[in-house]
C-alpha positions as CSV (number, residue, x, y, z in Angstrom):
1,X,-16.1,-38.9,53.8
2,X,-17.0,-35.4,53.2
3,X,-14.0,-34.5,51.3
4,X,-10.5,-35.7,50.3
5,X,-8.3,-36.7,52.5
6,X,-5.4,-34.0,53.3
7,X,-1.5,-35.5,54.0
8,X,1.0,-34.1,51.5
9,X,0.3,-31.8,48.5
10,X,3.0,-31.0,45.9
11,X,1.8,-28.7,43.5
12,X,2.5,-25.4,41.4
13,X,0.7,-22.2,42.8
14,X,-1.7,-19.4,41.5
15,X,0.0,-16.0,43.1
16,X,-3.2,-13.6,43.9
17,X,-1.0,-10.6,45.9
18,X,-3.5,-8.4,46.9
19,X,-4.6,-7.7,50.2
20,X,-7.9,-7.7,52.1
21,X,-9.7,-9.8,49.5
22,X,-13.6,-10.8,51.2
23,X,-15.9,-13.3,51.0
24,X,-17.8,-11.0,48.7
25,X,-15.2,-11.1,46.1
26,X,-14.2,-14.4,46.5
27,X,-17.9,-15.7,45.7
28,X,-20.4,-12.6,44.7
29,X,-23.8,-12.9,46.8
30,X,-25.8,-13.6,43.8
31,X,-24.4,-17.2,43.4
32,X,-25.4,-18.5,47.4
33,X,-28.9,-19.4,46.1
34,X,-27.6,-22.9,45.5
35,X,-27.2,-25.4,48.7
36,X,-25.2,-27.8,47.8
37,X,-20.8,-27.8,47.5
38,X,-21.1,-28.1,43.4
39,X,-20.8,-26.0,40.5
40,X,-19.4,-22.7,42.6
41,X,-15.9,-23.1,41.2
42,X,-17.2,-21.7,37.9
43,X,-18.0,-18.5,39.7
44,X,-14.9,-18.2,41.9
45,X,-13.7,-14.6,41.8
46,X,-16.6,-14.2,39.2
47,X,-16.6,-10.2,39.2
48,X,-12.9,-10.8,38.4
49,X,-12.2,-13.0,36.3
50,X,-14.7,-12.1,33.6
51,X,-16.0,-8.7,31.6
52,X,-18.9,-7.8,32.1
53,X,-20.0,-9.5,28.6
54,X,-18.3,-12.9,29.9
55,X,-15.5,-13.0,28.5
56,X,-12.1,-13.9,30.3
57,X,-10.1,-11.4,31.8
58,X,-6.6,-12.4,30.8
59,X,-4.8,-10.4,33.1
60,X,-6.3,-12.1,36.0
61,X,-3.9,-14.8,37.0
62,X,-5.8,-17.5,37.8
63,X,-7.2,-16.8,34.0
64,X,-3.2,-16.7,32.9
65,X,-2.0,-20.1,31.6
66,X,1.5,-19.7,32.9
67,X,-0.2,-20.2,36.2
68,X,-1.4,-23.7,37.8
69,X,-1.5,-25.8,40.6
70,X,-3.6,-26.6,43.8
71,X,-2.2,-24.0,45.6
72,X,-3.5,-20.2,46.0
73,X,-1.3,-18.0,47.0
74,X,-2.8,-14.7,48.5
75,X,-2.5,-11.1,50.3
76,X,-2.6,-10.3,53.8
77,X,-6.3,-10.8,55.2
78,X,-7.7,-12.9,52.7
79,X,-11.0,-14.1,53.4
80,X,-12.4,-11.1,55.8
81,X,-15.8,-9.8,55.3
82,X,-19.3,-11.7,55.6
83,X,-18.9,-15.2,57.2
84,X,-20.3,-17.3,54.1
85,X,-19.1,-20.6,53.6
86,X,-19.8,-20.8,50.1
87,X,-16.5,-19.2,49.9
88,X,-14.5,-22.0,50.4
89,X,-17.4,-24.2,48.6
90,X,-15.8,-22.5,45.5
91,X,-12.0,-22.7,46.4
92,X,-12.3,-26.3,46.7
93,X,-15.1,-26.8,43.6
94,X,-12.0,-24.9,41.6
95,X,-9.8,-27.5,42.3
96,X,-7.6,-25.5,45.4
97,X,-6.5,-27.5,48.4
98,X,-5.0,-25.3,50.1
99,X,-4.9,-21.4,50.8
100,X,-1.5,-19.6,51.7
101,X,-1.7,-16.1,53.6
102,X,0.1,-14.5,56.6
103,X,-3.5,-14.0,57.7
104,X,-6.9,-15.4,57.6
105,X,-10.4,-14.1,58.8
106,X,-11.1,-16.2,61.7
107,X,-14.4,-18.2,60.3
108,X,-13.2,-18.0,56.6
109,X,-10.4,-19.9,58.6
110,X,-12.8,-22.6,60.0
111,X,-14.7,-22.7,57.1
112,X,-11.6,-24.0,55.1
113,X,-11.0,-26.3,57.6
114,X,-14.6,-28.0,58.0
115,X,-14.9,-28.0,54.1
116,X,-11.3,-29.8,53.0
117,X,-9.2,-26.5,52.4
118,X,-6.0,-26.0,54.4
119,X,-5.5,-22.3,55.1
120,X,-1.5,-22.1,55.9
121,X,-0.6,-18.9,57.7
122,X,3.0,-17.5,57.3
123,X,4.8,-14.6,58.1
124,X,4.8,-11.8,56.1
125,X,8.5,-12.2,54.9
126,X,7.8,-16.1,53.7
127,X,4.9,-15.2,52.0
128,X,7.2,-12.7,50.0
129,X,9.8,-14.9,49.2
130,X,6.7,-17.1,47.6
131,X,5.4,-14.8,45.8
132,X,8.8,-14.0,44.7
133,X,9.8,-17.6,44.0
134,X,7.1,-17.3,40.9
135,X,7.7,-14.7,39.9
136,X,10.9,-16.0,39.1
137,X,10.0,-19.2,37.8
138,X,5.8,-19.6,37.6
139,X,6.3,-23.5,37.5
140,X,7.7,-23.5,40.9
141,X,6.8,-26.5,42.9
142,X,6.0,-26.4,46.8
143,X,5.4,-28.8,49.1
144,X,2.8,-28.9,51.9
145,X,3.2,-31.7,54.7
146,X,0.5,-31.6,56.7
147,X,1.7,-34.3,59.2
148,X,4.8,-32.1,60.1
149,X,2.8,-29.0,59.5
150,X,5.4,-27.4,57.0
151,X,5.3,-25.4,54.0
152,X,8.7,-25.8,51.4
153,X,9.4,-24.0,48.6
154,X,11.0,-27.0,46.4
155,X,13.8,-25.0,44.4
156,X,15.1,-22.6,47.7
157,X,14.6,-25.4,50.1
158,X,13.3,-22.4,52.2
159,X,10.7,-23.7,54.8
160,X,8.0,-22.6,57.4
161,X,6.4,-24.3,59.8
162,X,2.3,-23.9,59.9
163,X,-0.5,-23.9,63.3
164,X,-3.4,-26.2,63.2
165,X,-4.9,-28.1,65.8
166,X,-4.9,-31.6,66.7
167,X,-8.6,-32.0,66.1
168,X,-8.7,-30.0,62.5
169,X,-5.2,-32.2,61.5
170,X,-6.7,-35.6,62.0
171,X,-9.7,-34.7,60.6
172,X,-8.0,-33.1,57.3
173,X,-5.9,-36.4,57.3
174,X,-9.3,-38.5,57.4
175,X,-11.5,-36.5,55.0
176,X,-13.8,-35.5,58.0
177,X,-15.8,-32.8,58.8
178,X,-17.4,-32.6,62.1
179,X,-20.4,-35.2,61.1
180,X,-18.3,-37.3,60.0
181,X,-16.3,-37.0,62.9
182,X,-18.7,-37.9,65.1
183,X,-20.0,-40.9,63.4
184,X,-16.4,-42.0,63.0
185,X,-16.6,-42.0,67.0
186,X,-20.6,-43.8,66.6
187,X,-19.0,-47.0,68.9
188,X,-17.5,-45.4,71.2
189,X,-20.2,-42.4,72.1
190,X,-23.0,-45.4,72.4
191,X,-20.3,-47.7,74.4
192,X,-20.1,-44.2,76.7
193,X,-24.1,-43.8,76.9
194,X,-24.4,-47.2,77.8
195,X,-21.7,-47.0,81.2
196,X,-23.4,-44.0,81.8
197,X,-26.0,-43.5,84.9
198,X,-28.4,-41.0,84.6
């Protein structure tokens, strides 16, 4: 299993409302030198987060203590820029399990998906009302049900429903990525090869 499995997630959220954020920001270049999925969460909006003598930046929320949860809540575009999966390697090393935008880069998009983080895209106006939510009450609780593909905000009862495909779904619901995937379907492929004439 490559990563968690991925059915229903209630959690508290980490607002981040700003728009455009990249890949670059997200994870700076200097940290892709490692290979493997560990120890990237420390360095998770690195150039934000910290001063330049490394020392915390309190005003950056996911540094603020009223803020917590499995959930990141960001601007419009998140994840643009340079394809680089170590991206999500951090989001998920920092403890995230899913993303909420009303828009994703298209292979920051896969990425999250093929590495155990759900990126939910909303409209515009729901992601508003989330971000307003905590900034009414930064303990809100929201609920994401992967199985009927729906986003709730727990206090409002306000809902929205999410996209994914079939083939992502079950494999977030399994833990899989596309290896995995494949050797999950091991029988089967060598039952095909087998019937098969060449």
């Amino acid at each position: 299993m490559a990563y968690e499995k991925f059915n229903v997630l209630n959690s508290s959220a980490i607002p981040l409302n700003i728009d455009n954020i990249d890949t670059d920001q997200i994870i700076p270049a200097r940290f892709l030198k490692a290979t493997e999925r560990k120890g990237f969460g420390e360095n998770l909006f690195k150039d934000w987060r910290y001063n330049s003598d490394n020392t915390l930046i309190d005003s950056f929320p996911l540094n603020n203590k009223i803020y917590e949860g499995k959930i990141l809540i960001a601007g419009k575009n998140f994840g643009c820029g340079s394809s680089r999966e170590h991206a999500v390697w951090a989001i998920y090393d920092y403890g995230f399990r899913a993303v909420v935008s009303s828009f994703f880069a298209d292979i920051f998009k896969n990425n999250c998906l093929n590495i155990g983080v759900l990126p939910i895209q909303v409209s515009e106006g729901f992601l508003s009302d989330i971000f307003c939510q905590i900034d009414s009450n930064p303990k809100s609780n929201f609920k994401v049900d992967l199985e009927i593909q729906e986003f709730k905000i727990l206090e409002t009862g306000k809902s929205e429903r999410f996209n994914i495909s079939s083939y992502k779904k079950s494999n977030m619901s399994n833990g899989f990525d596309d290896i995995d995937y494949l050797i999950n379907k091991k029988q089967e492929i060598s039952k095909f090869a087998d019937n098969s004439q060449y």
